[in-house]
C-alpha positions in Angstrom: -46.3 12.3 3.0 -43.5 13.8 5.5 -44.3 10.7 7.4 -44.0 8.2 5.0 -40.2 9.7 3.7 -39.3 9.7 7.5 -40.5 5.9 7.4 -38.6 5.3 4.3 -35.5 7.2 5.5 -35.3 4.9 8.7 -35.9 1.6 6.7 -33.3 2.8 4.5 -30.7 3.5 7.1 -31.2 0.5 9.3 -30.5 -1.7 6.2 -27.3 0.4 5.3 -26.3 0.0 8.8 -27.0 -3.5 9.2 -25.5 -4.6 5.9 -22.0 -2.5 6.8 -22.0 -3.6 10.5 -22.7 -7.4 9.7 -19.4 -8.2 8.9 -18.3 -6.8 12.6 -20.7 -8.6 14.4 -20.7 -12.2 12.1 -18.0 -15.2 12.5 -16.2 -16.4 9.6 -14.3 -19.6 9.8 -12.6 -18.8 6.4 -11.6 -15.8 8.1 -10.4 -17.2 11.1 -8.7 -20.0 9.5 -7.1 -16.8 7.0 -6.1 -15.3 10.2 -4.1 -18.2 12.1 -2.6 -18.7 8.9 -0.9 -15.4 8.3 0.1 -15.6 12.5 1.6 -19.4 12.1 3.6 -18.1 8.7 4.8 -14.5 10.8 6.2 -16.6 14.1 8.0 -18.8 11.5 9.9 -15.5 9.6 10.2 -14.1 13.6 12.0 -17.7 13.9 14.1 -16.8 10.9 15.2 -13.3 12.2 15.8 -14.6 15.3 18.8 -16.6 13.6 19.6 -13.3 11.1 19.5 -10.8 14.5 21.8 -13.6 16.0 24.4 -14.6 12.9 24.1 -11.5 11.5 23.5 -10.2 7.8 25.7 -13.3 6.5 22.8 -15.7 6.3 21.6 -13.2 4.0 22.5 -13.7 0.0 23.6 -9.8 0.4 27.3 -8.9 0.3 30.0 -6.2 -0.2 28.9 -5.1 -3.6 25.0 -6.3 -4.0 24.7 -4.8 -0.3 21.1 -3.8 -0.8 18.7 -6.9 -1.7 15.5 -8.1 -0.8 14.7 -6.1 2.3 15.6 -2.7 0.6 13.4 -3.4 -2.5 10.5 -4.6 -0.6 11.3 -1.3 1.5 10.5 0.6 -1.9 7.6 -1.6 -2.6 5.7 -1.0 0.8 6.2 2.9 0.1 4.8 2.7 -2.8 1.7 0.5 -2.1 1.1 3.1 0.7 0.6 6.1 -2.0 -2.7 4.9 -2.7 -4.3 6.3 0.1 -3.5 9.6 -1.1 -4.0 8.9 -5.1 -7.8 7.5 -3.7 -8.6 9.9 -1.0 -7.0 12.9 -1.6 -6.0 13.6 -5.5 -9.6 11.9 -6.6 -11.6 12.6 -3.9 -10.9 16.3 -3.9 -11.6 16.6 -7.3 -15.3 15.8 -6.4 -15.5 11.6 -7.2 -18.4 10.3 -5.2 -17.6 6.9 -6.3 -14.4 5.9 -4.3 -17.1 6.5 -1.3 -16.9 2.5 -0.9 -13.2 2.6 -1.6 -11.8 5.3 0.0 -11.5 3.3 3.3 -9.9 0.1 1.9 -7.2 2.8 0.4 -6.3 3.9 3.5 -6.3 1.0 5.5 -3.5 -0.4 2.9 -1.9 2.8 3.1 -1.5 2.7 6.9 -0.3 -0.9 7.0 2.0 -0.7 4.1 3.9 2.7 5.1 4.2 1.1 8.6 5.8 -2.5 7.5 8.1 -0.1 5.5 9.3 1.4 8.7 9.7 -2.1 9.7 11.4 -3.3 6.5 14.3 -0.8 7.0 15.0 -2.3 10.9 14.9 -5.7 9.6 17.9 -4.4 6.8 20.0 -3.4 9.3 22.9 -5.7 10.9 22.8 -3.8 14.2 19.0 -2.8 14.6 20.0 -1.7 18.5 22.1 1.4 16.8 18.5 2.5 15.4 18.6 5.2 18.1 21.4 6.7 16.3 19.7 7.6 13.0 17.6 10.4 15.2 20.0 11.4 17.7 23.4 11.7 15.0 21.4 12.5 11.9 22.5 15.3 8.5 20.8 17.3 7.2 22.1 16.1 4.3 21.5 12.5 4.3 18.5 11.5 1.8 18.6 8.8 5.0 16.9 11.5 7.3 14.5 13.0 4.7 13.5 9.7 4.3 13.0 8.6 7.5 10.9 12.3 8.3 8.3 12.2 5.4 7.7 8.2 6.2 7.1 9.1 10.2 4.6 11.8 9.1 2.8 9.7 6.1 2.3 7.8 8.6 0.4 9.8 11.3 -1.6 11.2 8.6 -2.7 7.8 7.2 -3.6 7.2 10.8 -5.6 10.3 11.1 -7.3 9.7 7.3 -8.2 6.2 8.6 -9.5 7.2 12.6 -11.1 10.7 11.8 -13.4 9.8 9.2 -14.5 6.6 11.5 -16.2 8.6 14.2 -19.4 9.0 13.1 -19.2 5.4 12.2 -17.9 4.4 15.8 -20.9 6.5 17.4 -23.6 4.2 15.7 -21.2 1.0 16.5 -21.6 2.4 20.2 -25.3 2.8 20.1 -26.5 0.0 18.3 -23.4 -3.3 18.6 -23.7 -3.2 22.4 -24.6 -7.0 23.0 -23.9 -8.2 19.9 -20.3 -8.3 19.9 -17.7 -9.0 22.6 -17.6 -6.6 25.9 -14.2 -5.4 25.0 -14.4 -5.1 21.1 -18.0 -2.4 22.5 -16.0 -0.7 25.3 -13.3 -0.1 22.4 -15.7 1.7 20.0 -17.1 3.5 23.2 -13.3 4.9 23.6 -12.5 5.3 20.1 -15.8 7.3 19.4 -14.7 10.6 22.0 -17.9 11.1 22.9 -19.6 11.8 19.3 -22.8 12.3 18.9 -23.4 13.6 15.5 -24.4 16.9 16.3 -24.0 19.4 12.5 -21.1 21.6 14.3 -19.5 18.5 14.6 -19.7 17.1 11.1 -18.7 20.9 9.9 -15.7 20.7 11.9 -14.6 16.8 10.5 -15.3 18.0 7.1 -12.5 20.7 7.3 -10.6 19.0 9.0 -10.5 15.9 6.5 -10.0 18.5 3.7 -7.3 20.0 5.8 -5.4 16.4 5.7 -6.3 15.5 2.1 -5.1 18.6 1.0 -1.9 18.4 3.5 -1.2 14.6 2.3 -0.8 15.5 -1.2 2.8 17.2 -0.6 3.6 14.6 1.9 2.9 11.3 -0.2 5.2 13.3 -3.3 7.6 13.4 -0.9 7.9 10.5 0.6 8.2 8.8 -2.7 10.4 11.2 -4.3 13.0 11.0 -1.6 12.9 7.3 -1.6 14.2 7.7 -5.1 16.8 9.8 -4.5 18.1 7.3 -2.7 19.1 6.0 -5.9 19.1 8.9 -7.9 21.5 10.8 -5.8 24.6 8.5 -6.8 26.3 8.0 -10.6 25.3 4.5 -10.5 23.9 3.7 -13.8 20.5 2.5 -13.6 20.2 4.7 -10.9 21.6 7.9 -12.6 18.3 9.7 -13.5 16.4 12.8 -13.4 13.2 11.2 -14.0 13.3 8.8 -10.8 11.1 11.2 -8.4 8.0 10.8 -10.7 8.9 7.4 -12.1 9.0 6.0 -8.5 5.5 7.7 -7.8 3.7 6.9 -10.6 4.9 3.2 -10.1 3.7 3.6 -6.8 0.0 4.4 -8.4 -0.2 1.4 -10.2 1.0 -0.7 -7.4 -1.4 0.8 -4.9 -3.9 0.7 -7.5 -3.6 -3.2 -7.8 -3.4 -3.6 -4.1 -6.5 -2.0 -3.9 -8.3 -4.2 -6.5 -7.6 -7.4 -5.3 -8.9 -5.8 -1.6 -11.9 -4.9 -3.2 -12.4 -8.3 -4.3 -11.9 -10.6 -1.3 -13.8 -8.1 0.6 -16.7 -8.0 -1.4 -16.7 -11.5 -1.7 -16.0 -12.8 2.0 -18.7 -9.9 3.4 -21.4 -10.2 1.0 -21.1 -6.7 0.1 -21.9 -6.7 -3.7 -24.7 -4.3 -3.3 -22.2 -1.6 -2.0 -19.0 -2.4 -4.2 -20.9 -2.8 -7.7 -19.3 -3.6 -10.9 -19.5 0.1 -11.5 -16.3 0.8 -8.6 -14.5 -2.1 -10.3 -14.8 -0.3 -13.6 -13.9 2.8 -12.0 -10.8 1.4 -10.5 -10.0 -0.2 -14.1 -10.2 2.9 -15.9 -7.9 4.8 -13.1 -5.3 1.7 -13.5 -5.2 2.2 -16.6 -4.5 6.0 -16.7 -1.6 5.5 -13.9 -0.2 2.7 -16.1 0.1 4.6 -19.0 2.4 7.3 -17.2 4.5 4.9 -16.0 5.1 3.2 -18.7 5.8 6.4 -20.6 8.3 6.7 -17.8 9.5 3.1 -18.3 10.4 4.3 -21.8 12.3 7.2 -21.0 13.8 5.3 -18.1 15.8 2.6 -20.6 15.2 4.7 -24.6 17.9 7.2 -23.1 20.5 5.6 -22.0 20.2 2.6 -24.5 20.5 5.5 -27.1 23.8 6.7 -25.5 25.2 3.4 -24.7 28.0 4.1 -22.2 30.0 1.8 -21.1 28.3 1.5 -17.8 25.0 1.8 -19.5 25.8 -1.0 -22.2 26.5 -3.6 -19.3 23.4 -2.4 -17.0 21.3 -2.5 -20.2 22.3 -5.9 -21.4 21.6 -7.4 -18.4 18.2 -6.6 -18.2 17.4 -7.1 -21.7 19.2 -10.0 -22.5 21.3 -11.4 -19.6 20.7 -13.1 -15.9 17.9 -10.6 -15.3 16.5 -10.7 -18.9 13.3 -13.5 -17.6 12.4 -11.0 -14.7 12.8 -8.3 -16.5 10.7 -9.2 -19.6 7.8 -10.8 -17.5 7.4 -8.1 -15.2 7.2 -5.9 -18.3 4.5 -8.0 -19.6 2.3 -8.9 -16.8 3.1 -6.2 -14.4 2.5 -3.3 -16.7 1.6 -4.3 -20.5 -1.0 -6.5 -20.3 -3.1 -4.7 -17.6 -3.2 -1.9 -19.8 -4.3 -4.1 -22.8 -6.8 -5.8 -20.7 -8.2 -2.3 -18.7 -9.2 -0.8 -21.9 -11.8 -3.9 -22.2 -15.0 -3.0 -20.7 -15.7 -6.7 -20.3 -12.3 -7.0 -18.1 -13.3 -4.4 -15.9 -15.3 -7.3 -14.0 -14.6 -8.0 -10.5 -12.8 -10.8 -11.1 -10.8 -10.2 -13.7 -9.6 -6.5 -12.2 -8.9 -8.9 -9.3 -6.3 -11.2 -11.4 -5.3 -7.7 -12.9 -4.6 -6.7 -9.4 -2.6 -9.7 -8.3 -0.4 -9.4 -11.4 0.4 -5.9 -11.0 1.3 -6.3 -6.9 3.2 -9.1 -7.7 4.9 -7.4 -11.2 5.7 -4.5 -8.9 7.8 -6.1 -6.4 9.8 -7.5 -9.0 9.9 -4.4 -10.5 11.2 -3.2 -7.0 14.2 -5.9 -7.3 15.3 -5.1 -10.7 15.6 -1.1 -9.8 17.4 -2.3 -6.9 19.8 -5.0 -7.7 21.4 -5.1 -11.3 22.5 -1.6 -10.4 24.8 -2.5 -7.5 26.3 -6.1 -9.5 27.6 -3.6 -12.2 30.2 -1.9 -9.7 32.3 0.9 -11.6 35.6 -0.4 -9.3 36.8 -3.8 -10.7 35.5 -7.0 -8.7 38.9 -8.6 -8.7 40.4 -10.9 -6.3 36.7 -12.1 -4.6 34.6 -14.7 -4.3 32.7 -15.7 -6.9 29.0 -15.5 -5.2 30.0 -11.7 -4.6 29.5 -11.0 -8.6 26.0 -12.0 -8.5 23.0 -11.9 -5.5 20.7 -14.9 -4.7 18.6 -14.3 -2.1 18.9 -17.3 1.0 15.6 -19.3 2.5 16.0 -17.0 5.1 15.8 -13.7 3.4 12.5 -14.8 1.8 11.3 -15.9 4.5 11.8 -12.7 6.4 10.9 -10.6 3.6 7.1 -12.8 3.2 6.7 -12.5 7.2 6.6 -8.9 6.8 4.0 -8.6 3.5 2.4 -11.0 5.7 2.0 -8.8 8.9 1.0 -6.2 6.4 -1.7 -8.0 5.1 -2.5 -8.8 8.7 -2.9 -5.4 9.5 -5.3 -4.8 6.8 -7.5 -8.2 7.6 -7.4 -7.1 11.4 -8.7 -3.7 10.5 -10.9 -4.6 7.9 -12.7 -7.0 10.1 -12.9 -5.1 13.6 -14.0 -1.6 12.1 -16.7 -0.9 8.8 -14.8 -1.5 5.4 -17.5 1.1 3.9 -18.1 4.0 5.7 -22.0 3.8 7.2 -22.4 7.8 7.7 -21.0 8.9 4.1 -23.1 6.1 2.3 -25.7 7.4 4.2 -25.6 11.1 3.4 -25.0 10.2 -0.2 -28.5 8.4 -0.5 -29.7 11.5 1.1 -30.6 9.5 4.6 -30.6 11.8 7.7 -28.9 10.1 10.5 -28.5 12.7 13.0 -31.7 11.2 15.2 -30.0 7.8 14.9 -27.0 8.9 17.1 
């Protein structure tokens, strides 16, 4: 009988491991053809920096007063897409949720691109990106500038570690079992990568506590990064930027951002790998019910966010207000409401919406719905100045962002998404030793 379970156990790990290895070692023209496309697109926004880094910030739509535009709201948006590595692996996964198993890695491998491009992001904002050297070497202490930059740099070395650590076991059995089947280089990779593991049960107790280590340690970090972000706002008397509530408005945002990022990942990757038998309708509806929670906090912060000061009506308030509501930013405004937060929650409470496709639309309507959001927190504030505007040009009362700026601003979602289809592709989207373990498969004699 001890036999046949050994048999069984074997069958059953060879099929896990061929099934989350295929993708590695299979050619996809879709995929290729996905690949050159995001590359042709990213030399053609390089092209267009190339004229920015030489004409300067002018070709831009940003001026005196709107000074932050584009760049610094996708800035906010890549932060906050990065947050779902640690809502995923650290705030569910140490409350015991087996399920994000198939998930968890998708999270961070978002999480490590985004937080990255928003490193990037904040380069491409600046007029003289040579002076960068200066932010380390001349920084305050008391410049939210600094904070920012700190807690960004270390969210992203423990993304990295999240993502590499928990890949070991998973780059032993590449090592043992792709060698032939894919490329000489791509095998002599996963030999590196691996550092020598072999699978022994010191070593698994020692990754264990060290994952929990991180996870625990990433919790603080990913608040922080988020909350400081805010304060870049928070810390002036802008209104619209005036608020106490902006540290856990920004990071709940960030949740349901991440959260739809995450979704419409699960999709594609599902779909393109033929990996429906790993992420089931059961993660989708997981993932719905978790949007859905995160979306409710944020819109009770959405409701505090504009219910106060619309109450109060200040002067400053009144003009911010009306804008939004009613004025040049009234169509954003009410559409990203709707699709980017409203809806979602409507449709997430539907059991029969928490389908793969339809959590995938979900998905694309809150990423999209949050980057808009990102704009509106970012530029109505700066066009209500509390100095007159007198004696300028008109375009300086009002921001329109140039081809240019766009086309920058797409070129660096686009090597984000790069990132994530470079990664997903060249390592396991689903981790082989933790699927493994959870189905109660011994792997140990495999490595």
């Amino acid at each position: 009988m001890s036999d046949i379970k050994n048999i069984d156990q074997k069958a059953t790990f060879e099929k896990i491991r061929e099934d989350l290895l295929r993708p590695i070692k299979t050619r996809y023209w879709g995929y290729n053809a996905w690949i050159v496309g995001l590359i042709v697109f990213i030399v053609i926004a390089f092209w267009a920096y190339s004229i920015q880094l030489n004409k300067g910030l002018v070709v831009t739509g940003m001026r005196d007063y709107v000074s932050w535009g584009l760049y610094i709201a996708s800035f906010i948006f890549f932060v906050a897409v990065a947050l779902v590595g640690m809502l995923i692996s650290a705030v569910v996964g140490l409350l015991g949720q087996k399920w994000i198993i198939p998930v968890g890695r998708i999270a961070e491998m978002i999480a490590l691109a985004f937080v990255m491009m928003a490193g990037i992001v904040i380069v491409v904002d600046m007029g003289r990106p040579d002076r960068l050297l200066n932010v380390f070497l001349h920084f305050r202490f008391q410049s939210p500038i600094f904070w920012d930059v700190t807690v960004v740099t270390t969210y992203v070395v423990i993304s990295f570690l999240l993502l590499f650590l928990p890949l070991l076991p998973d780059l032993g059995i590449m090592r043992n079992h792709l060698k032939g089947d894919v490329p000489k280089w791509k095998w002599n990779l996963y030999n590196i990568l691996s550092l020598g593991w072999v699978g022994t049960p010191n070593q698994y107790k020692i990754l264990h506590k060290t994952i929990r280590v991180l996870l625990i340690l990433i919790v603080p970090v990913a608040l922080s990064i988020h909350t400081v972000t805010s304060w870049l706002s928070a810390l002036t008397l802008r209104s619209g930027w005036d608020s106490t509530i902006f540290g856990p408005y920004y990071v709940t945002g960030a949740f349901v951002a991440g959260s739809g990022a995450v979704l419409v990942a699960m999709y594609f990757i599902r779909r393109g790998y033929s990996l429906q038998e790993y992420i089931t309708e059961y993660h989708f509806d997981k993932m719905g019910k978790l949007m859905v929670l995160t979306a409710l906090v944020y819109l009770y912060f959405n409701l505090n966010e504009f219910l106060v000061p619309a109450f109060k009506m200040k002067t400053a308030d009144s003009h911010h207000i009306h804008t939004l509501f009613t004025g040049s930013y009234a169509t954003m405004f009410w559409l990203t409401q709707t699709f980017g937060l409203i809806l979602p929650i409507i449709l997430g409470l539907f059991k029969k919406m928490r389908k793969p496709f339809p959590m995938m639309l979900i998905g694309v309507s809150l990423v999209v719905g949050a980057f808009f959001k990102r704009v509106i927190i970012v530029v109505p504030t700066l066009i209500h100045a509390y100095l007159p505007m007198q004696n300028i040009p008109k375009e300086f009362h009002e921001y329109n962002p140039t081809g240019i700026e766009i086309t920058i601003t797409l070129g660096v979602i686009a090597i984000a998404v790069l990132i994530v289809s470079i990664l997903a592709k060249l390592f396991p989207v689903i981790p082989i030793w933790e699927v493994a373990h959870e189905k109660g498969v011994d792997i140990e004699k495999d490595l």
